[in-house]
C-alpha positions in Angstrom: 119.8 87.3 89.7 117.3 88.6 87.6 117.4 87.3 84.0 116.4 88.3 80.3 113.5 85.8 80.3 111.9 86.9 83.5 112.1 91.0 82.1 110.2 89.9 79.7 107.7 87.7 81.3 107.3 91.1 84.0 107.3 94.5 82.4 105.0 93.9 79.5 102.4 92.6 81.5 102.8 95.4 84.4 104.1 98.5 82.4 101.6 100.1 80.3 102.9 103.1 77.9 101.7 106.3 77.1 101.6 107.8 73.6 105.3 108.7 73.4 105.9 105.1 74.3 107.8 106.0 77.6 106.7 103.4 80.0 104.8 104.6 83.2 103.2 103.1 86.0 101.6 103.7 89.2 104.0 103.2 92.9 101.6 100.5 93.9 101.9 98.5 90.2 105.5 99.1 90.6 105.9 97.6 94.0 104.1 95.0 92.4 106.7 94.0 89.5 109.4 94.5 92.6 107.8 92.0 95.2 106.9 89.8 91.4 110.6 89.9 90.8 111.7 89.0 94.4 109.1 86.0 94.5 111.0 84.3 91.9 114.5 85.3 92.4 114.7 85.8 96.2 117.0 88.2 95.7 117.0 91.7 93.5 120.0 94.2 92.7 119.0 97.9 92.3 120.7 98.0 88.9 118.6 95.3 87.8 115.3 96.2 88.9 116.0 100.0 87.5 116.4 98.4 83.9 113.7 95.8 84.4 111.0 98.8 85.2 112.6 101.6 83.3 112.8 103.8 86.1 115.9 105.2 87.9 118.2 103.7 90.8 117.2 106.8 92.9 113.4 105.6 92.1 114.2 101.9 93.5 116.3 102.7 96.3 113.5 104.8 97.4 110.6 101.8 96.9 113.1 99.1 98.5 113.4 101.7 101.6 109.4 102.6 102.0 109.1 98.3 101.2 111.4 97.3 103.7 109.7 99.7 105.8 106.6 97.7 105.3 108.2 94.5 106.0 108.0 93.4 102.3 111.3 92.8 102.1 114.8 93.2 103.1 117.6 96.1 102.9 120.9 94.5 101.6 123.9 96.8 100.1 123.1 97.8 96.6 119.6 95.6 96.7 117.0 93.9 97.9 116.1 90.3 99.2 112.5 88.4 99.4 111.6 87.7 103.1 108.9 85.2 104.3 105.8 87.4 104.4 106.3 88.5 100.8 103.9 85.8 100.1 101.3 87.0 101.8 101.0 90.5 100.3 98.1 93.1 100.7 95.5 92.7 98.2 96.7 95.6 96.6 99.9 94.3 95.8 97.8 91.3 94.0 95.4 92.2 91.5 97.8 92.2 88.9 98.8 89.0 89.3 97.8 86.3 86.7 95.2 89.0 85.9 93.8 87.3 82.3 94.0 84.3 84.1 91.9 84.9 86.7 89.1 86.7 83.9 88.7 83.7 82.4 88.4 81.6 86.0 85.9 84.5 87.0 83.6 84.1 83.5 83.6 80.3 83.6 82.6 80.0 87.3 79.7 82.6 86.6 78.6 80.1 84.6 77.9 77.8 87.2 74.9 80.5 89.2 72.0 80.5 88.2 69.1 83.0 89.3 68.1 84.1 92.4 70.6 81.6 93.8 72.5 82.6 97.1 76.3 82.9 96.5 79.2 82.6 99.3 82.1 84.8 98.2 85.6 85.3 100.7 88.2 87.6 99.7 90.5 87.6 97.0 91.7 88.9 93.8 90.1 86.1 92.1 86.3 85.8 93.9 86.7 90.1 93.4 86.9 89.6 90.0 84.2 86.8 89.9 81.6 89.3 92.2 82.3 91.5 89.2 81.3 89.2 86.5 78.8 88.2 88.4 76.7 91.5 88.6 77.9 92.5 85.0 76.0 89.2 84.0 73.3 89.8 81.8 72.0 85.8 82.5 71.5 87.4 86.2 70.2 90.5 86.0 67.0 89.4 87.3 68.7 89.2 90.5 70.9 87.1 93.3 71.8 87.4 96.8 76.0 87.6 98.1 76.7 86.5 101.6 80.5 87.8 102.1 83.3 88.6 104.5 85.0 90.8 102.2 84.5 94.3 102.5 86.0 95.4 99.1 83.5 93.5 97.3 80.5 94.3 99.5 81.9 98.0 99.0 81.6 97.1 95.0 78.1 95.7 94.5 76.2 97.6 97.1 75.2 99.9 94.2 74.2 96.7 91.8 70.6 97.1 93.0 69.8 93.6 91.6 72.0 92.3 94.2 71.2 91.5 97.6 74.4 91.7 99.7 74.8 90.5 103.1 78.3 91.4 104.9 79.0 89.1 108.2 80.8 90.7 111.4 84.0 90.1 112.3 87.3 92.8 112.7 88.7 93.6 109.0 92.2 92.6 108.4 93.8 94.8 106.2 95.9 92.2 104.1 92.9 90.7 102.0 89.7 93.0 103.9 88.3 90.4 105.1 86.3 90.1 108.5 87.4 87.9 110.5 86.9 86.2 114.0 83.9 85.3 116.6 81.8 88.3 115.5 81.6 86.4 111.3 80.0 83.4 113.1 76.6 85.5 113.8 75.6 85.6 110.3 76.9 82.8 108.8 75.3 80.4 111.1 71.7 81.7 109.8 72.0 81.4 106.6 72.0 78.8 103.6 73.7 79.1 100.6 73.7 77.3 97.2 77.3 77.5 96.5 80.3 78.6 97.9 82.8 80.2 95.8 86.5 79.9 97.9 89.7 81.9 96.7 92.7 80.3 98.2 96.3 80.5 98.6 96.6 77.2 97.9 95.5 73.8 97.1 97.0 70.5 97.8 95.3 66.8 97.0 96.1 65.2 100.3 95.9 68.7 102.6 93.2 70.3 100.9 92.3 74.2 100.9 94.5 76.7 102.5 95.4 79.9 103.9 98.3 82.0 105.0 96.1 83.4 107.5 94.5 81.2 110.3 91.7 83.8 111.4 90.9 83.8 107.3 90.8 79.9 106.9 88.3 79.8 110.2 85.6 82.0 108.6 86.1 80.3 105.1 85.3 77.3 106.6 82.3 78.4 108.3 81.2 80.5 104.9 81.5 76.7 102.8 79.6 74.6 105.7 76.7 76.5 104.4 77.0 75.7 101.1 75.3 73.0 99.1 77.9 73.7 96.8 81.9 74.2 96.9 84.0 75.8 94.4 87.5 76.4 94.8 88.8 79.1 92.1 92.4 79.5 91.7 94.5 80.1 89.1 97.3 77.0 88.5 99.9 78.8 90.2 98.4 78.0 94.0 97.5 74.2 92.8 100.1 71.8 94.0 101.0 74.2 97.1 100.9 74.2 101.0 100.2 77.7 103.0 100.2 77.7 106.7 96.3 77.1 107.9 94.0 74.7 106.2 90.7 75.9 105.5 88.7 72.6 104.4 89.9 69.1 103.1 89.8 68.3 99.4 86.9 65.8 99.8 84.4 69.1 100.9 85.5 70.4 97.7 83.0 70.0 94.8 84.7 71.9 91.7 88.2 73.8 90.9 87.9 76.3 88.4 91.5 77.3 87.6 93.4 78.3 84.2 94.7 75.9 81.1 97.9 76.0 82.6 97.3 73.7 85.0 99.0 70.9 84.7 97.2 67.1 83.6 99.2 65.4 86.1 97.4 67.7 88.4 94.0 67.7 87.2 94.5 64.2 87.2 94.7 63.5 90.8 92.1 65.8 91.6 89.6 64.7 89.9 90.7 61.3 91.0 90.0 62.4 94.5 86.4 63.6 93.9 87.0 66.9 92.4 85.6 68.1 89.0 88.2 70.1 87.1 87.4 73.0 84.8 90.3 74.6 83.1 89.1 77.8 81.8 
């Protein structure tokens, strides 16, 4: 059941306001603060999730039908319940997740390139943001190269003309737009790259990297064997956590950039296992 402490954790951060101060929001932001709410409660009534968005029951019944038609949840009588591959939502239904978060991960790993260098990128709502800083860096503007698998942030930086992109093969998968299978290999085997920058869905001490997808955690793999350089960023919330293909072990991992949340106890074993920590 959805409480008084989680409405206020959600709506704020996912319902802007306009200048009368009725709150408004876009369907995807929407299903957003839904599939948020379902995450941590597993199960949502459409009473409750009308007064947590400030929207009507006819409004919610209608996004828990076109959800459920998506397979992002599941029908029940008068609500909604969280079903398995909830947690591997379409990018779109992630950006606003831990979005100040992963601005701060994104600034402090831009920090770590230097000029001219060659950067691996995957997909993600956290390397998207970081491809952003990246080409909005004024300590770079003389110009680096991105190897990537994602199409969205090829799509992005293609018109940086101080960035070199090169986009591997593969067959897109709409989840996270990233190519994957045989055809990525092609590229990725020819070139060289100073560091690797990994989004992940999660990150475990003794299992390492991982992803909910095993055709993604293949061509990350590949992507970070060229790297001279490894850096997982994550915010805190996937640190600690198992998802269902692992991508590399924690000793190929040179750096986690992640948020101040994270916990010491955390941080501690990591680095204890080789990995240098840097809560932004």
């Amino acid at each position: 059941m959805c409480t008084g402490s989680l409405t206020c954790q959600v709506v704020p951060r996912l319902l802007p306001t306009d200048l009368k101060g009725e709150a408004f929001v876009s369907r995807y932001d929407r299903w957003n603060a839904i599939l948020e709410l379902l995450a941590q409660e597993g199960r949502l009534s459409v009473e409750e999730a009308a007064q947590s968005l400030d929207v009507s029951t006819a409004t919610i019944r209608r996004d828990f039908d076109q959800l459920a038609q998506q397979q992002m949840l599941m029908r029940t009588r008068g609500g909604a319940v969280a079903q398995s591959v909830s947690y591997d939502l379409p990018l779109r239904y992630k950006t606003a997740r831990h979005a100040d978060e992963k601005h701060r991960i994104a600034s402090a790993a831009a920090g770590l390139v230097s000029p001219g260098a060659v950067i691996g990128l995957n997909g993600g709502t956290t390397t998207s943001e970081l491809a952003r800083t990246l080409a909005t860096s004024p300590a770079l503007e003389s110009g680096f190269t991105i190897v990537t698998n994602a199409l969205n942030i090829a799509s992005e930086l293609t018109v940086r003309q101080h960035v070199k992109i090169v986009v591997t093969g593969g067959v897109a998968r709409p989840q996270s737009y990233e190519l994957i299978g045989p055809l990525a290999s092609g590229v990725l085997e020819q070139v060289t790259l100073d560091v690797a920058f990994l989004g992940v869905d999660a990150l475990d001490v003794e299992l390492g990297a991982s992803a909910h997808h095993e055709g993604e955690a293949s061509v990350n793999y590949l992507l970070i064997s060229r790297a001279s350089q490894v850096v997982v960023v994550a915010d805190s919330s996937k640190v600690g956590k198992r998802a269902f293909s692992r991508i590399c072990p924690t000793n190929q991992i040179d750096t986690l950039v992640t948020d101040a949340q994270l916990s010491d106890s955390l941080a501690n074993q990591l680095t204890d296992a080789g990995v240098k920590v840097i809560r932004a």
